[in-house]
Structure formats: structure tokens, C-alpha cells
Rosetta silent file (secondary structure, phi, psi, omega in degrees, C-alpha in Angstrom):
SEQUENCE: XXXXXXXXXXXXXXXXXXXXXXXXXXXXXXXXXXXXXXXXXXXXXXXXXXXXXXXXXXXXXXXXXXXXX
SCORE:     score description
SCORE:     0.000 S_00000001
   1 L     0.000  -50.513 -176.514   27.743  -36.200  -19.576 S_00000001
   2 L   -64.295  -20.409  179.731   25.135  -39.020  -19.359 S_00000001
   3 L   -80.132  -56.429 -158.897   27.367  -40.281  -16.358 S_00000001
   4 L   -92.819  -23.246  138.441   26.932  -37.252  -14.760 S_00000001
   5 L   -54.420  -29.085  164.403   23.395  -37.099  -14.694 S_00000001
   6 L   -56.481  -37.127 -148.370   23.084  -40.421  -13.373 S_00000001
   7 L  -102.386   12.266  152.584   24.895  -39.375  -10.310 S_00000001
   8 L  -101.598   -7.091  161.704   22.915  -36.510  -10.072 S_00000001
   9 L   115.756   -6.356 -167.233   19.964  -38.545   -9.880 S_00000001
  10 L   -56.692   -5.345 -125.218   18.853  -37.075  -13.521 S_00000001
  11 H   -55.387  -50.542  144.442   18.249  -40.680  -14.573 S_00000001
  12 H    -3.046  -61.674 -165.082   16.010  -39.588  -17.505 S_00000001
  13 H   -92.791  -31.428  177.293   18.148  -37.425  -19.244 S_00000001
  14 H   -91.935  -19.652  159.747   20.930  -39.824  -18.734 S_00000001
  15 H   -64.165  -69.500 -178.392   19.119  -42.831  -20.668 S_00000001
  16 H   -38.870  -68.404 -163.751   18.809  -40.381  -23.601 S_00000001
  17 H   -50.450  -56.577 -144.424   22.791  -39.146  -23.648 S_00000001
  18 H   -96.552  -42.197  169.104   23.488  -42.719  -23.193 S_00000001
  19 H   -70.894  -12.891 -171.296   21.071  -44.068  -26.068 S_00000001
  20 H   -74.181  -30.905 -167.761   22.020  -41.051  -27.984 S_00000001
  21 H   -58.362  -61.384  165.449   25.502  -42.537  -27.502 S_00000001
  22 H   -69.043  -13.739 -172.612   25.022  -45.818  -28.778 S_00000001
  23 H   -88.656  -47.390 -158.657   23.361  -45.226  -31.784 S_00000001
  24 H   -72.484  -60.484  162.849   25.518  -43.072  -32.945 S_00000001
  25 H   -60.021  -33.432  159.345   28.669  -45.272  -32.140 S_00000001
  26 H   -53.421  -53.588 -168.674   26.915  -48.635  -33.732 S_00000001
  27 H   -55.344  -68.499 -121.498   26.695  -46.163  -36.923 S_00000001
  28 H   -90.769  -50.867  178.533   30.077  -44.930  -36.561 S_00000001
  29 H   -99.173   -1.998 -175.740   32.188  -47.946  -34.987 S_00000001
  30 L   102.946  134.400  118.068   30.236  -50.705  -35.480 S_00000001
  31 L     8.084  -30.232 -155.020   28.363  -53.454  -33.427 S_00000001
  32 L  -171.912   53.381  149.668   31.278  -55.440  -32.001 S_00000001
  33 L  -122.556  138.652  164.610   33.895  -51.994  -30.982 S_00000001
  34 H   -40.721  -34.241 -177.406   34.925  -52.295  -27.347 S_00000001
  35 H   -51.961  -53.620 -161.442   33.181  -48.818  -27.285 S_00000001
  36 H   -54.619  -52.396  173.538   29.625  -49.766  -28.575 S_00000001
  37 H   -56.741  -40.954 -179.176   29.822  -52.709  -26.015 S_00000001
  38 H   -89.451    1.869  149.307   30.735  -51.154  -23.406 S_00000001
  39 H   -66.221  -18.241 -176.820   27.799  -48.365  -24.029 S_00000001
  40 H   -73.801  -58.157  156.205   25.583  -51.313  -24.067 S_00000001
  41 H   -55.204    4.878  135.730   26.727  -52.118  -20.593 S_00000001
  42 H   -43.445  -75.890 -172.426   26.581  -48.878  -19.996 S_00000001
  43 H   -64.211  -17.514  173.333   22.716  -49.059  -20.689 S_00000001
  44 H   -82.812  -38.894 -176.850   22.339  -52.115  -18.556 S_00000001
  45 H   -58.295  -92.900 -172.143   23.932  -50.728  -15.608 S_00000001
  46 H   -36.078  -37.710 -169.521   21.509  -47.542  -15.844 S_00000001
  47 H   -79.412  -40.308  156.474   17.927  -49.373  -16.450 S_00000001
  48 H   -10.729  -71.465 -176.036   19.290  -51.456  -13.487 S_00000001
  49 H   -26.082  -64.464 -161.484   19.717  -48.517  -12.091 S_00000001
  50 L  -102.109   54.072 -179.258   16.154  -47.202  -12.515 S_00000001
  51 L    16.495   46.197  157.057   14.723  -50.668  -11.868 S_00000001
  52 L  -109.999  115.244 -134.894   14.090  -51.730  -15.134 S_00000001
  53 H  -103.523  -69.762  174.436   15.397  -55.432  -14.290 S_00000001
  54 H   -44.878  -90.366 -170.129   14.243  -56.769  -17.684 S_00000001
  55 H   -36.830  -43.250  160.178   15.928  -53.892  -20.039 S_00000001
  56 H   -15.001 -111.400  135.756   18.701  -54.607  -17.898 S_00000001
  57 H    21.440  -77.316  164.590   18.911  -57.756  -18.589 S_00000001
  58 H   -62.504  -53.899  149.541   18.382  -57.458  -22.472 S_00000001
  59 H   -49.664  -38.708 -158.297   21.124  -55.123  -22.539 S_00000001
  60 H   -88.419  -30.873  165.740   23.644  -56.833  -20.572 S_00000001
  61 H   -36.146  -64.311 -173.769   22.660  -60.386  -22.282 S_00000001
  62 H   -66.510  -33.939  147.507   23.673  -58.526  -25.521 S_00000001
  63 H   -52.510  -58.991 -148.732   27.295  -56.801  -24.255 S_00000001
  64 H   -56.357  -76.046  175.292   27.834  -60.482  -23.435 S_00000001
  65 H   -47.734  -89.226 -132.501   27.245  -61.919  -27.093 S_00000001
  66 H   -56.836  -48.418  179.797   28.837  -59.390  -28.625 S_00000001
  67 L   -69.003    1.653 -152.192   31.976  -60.072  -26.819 S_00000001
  68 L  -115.843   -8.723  175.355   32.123  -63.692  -27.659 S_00000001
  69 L   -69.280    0.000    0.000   31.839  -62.626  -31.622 S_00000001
């Protein structure tokens, strides 16, 4: 769903689905599950998206670590 708002331009509504995502998958799966990381990169790709460079950034730093755990 949060995918499909991006691409509708919804970008708003698709940060929420998609932090809504992650939280819930850190609780559920953990920190360091292929999911939770790749929602994190998830969330870097979108603030990219919406030119937040930095939040980018922070996220995608953090998919990074996480894999190297």
C-alpha cells in the first residue's frame, strides 16, 4: 500500500504506511530481519524521494549497519 501511494505521487501518506511498517516489524521481527532492513531502505529510498537528502541518508547509513551485524 505505501508503495502505491508513492507512485501515485501520495508521498505523505506513503511515509506514514511505510513508518507504520517499520515500527511495527522492529517490534515484531526484530532490528536485524531482512524485512525490517529492507523497510529501512525502504524509508531511504522515499525521503530521497521527497528530497529529504539527509533522512535519506540516516536511513540508508542504518540498512547498511544493520546488515554487517
Amino acid at each position: 500500500m505505501a508503495a502505491v501511494r508513492s507512485d501515485q505521487g501520495r508521498l505523505e501518506e506513503s511515509l506514514a504506511l511505510h513508518i507504520d511498517t517499520l515500527e511495527r516489524q522492529r517490534r515484531i521481527l526484530g532490528p536485524t530481519h531482512p524485512n525490517t532492513i529492507q523497510s529501512i531502505g525502504n524509508l531511504a529510498v522515499l525521503h530521497r524521494k521527497m528530497d529529504n537528502v539527509a533522512d535519506a541518508l540516516e536511513f540508508q547509513l542504518e540498512a547498511v549497519a544493520l546488515t554487517r551485524e
